[in-house]
C-alpha positions as CSV (number, residue, x, y, z in Angstrom):
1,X,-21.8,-80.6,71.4
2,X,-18.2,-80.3,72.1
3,X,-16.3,-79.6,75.1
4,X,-12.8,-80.2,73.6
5,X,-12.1,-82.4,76.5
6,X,-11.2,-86.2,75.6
7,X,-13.5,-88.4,77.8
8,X,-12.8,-91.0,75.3
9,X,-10.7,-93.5,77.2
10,X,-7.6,-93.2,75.4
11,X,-5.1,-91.4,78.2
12,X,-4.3,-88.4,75.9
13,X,-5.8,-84.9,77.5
14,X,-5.5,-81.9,75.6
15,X,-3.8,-79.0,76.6
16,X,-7.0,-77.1,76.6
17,X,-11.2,-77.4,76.3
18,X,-12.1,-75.5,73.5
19,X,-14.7,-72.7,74.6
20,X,-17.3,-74.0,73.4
21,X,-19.0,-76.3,70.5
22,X,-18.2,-76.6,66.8
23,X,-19.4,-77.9,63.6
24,X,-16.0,-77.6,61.4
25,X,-13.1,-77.2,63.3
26,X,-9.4,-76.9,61.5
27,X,-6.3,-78.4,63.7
28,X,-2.7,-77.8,62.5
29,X,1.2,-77.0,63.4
30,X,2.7,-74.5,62.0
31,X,6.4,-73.0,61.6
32,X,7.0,-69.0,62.5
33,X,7.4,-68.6,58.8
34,X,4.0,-70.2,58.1
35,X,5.2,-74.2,56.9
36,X,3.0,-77.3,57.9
37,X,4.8,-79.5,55.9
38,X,7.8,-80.3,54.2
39,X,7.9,-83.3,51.2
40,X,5.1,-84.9,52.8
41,X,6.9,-84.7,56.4
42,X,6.3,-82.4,59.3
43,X,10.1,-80.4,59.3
44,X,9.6,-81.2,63.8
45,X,9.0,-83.7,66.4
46,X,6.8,-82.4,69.2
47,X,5.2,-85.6,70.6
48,X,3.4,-83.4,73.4
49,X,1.3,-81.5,70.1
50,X,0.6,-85.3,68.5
51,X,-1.1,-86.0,72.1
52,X,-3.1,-83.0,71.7
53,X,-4.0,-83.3,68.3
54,X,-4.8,-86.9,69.4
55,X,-7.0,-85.7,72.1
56,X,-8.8,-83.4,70.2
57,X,-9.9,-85.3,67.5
58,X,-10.7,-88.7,68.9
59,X,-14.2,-89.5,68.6
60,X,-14.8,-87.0,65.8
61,X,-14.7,-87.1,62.0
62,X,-11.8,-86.1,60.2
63,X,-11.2,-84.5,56.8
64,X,-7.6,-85.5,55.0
65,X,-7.0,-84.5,52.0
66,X,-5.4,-87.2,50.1
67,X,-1.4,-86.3,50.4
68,X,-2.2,-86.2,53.7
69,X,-3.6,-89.2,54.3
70,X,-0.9,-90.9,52.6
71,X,1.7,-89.2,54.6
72,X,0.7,-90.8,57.5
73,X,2.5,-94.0,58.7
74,X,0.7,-97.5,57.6
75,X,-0.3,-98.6,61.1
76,X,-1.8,-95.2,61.8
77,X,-4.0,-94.9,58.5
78,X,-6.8,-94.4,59.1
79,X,-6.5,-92.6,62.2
80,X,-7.8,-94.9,64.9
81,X,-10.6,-93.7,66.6
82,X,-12.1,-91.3,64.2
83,X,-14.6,-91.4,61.3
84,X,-12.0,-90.7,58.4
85,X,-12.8,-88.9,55.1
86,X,-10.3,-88.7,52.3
87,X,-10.7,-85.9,50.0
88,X,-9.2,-86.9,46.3
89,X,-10.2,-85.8,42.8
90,X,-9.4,-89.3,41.7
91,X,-12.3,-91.3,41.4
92,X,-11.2,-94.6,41.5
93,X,-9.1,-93.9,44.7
94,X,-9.3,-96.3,47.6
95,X,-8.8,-96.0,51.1
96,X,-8.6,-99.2,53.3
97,X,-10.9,-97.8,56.5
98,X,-11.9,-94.7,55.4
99,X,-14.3,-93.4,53.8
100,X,-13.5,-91.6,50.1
101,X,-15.3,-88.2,49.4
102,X,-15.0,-85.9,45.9
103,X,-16.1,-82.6,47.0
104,X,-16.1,-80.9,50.4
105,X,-19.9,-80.5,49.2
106,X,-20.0,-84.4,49.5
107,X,-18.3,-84.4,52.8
108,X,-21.0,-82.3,54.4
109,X,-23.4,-84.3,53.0
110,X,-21.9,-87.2,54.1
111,X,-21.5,-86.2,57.7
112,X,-24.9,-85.0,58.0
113,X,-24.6,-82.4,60.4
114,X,-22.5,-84.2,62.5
115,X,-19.0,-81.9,63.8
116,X,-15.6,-82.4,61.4
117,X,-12.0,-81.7,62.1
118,X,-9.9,-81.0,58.8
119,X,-6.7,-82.2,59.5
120,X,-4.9,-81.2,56.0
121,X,-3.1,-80.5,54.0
122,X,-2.3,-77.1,52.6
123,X,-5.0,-77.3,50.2
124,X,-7.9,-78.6,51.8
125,X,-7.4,-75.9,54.5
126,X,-7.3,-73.0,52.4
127,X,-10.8,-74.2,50.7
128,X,-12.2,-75.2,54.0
129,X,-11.5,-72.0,55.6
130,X,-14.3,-70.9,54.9
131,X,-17.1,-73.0,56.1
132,X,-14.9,-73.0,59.8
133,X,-16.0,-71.7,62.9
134,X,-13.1,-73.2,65.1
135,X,-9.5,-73.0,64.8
136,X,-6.9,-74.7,66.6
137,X,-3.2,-74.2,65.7
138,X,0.0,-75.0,67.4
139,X,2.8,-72.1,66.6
140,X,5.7,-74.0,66.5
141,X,8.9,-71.7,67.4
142,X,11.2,-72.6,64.4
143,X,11.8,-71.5,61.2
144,X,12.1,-74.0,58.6
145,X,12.1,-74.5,54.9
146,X,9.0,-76.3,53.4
147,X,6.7,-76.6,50.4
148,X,3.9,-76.2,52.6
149,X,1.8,-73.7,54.4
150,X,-1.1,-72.6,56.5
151,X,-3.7,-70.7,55.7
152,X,-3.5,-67.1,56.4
153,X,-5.9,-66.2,59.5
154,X,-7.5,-63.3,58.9
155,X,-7.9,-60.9,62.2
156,X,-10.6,-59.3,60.9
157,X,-12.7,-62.6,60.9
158,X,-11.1,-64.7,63.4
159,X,-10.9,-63.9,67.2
160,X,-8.4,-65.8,69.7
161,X,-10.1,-67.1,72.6
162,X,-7.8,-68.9,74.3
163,X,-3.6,-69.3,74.1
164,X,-1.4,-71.8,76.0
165,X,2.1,-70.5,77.7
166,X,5.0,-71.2,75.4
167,X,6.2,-75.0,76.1
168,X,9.0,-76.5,75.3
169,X,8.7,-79.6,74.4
170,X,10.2,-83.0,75.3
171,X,12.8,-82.4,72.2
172,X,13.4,-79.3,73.0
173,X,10.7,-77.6,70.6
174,X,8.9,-74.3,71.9
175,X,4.8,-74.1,70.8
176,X,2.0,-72.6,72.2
177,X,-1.9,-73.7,70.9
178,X,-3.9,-71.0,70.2
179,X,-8.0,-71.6,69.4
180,X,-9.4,-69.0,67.5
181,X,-13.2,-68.4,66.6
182,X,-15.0,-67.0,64.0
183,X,-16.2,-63.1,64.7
């Protein structure tokens, strides 16, 4: 189903091949102290993660929630290359490109079996947690002030199966990416 490797033409190679297939996968940065986001704003510039994250998802669906979506620049909404979903309680909200669900209920539906990354925000990931099998999160080595966070990752449930070295990145940034799978 899924190798994790990007064979989709675009250049972008991730910095690993997840172990092996998924059906709802989770990809995010986070701070040490837990923070994804920031007033809408990732609180870092790590171009080498965007390139993974880019890699990842291409050719997949993926799950925004609407915050999310918006926080994106113009030219990159929807995310080229993807099957985007918006996830909204407003039902008269319109996205140019993507395609507008109400319920993650109606996002499964929707896909039809076919393999999802949910790509934020804060929200969406804690109520996705759930129906995940695959996690992949950048650890981003800074501590910064946000009105965001990740999900807590319960050890009891989730196993890592693979960790990059620590990188630092082109600005100067240390991450790792960790995948983790369900027990």
């Amino acid at each position: 189903m899924t190798t994790g490797r990007n064979t989709r033409g675009d250049g972008a190679t991730p910095l690993f091949a997840l172990s092996g297939p998924f059906s709802v996968g989770m990809i995010w940065a986070e701070s040490a102290n837990g923070v994804i986001g920031a007033e809408g704003t990732l609180a870092w510039q790590i171009p080498e993660d965007l390139a993974h994250f880019r890699a990842v998802t291409r050719g997949y669906a993926v799950l925004h929630g609407r915050k999310s979506y918006e926080a994106l620049p113009a030219k990159f909404r929807p995310l080229p290359g993807r099957r985007n979903l918006v996830l909204t309680r407003d039902r008269g909200y319109c996205a140019h490109g993507a395609e507008v669900v109400h319920s993650l209920a109606e996002a499964e539906r929707l896909l039809a079996g076919t393999p999802v990354w949910i790509v934020g925000g804060g929200q969406v990931y804690q109520r996705a947690m759930p129906r995940a099998d695959v996690l992949v999160v950048t650890e981003v080595d800074l501590e910064v002030a946000g009105d965001t966070y990740a999900p807590a990752i319960d050890t009891a449930v989730w196993q890592p199966r693979q960790t990059t070295e620590w990188i630092t990145s082109s600005t100067g940034i240390g991450f790792r990416v960790v995948e983790y799978r369900r027990r």
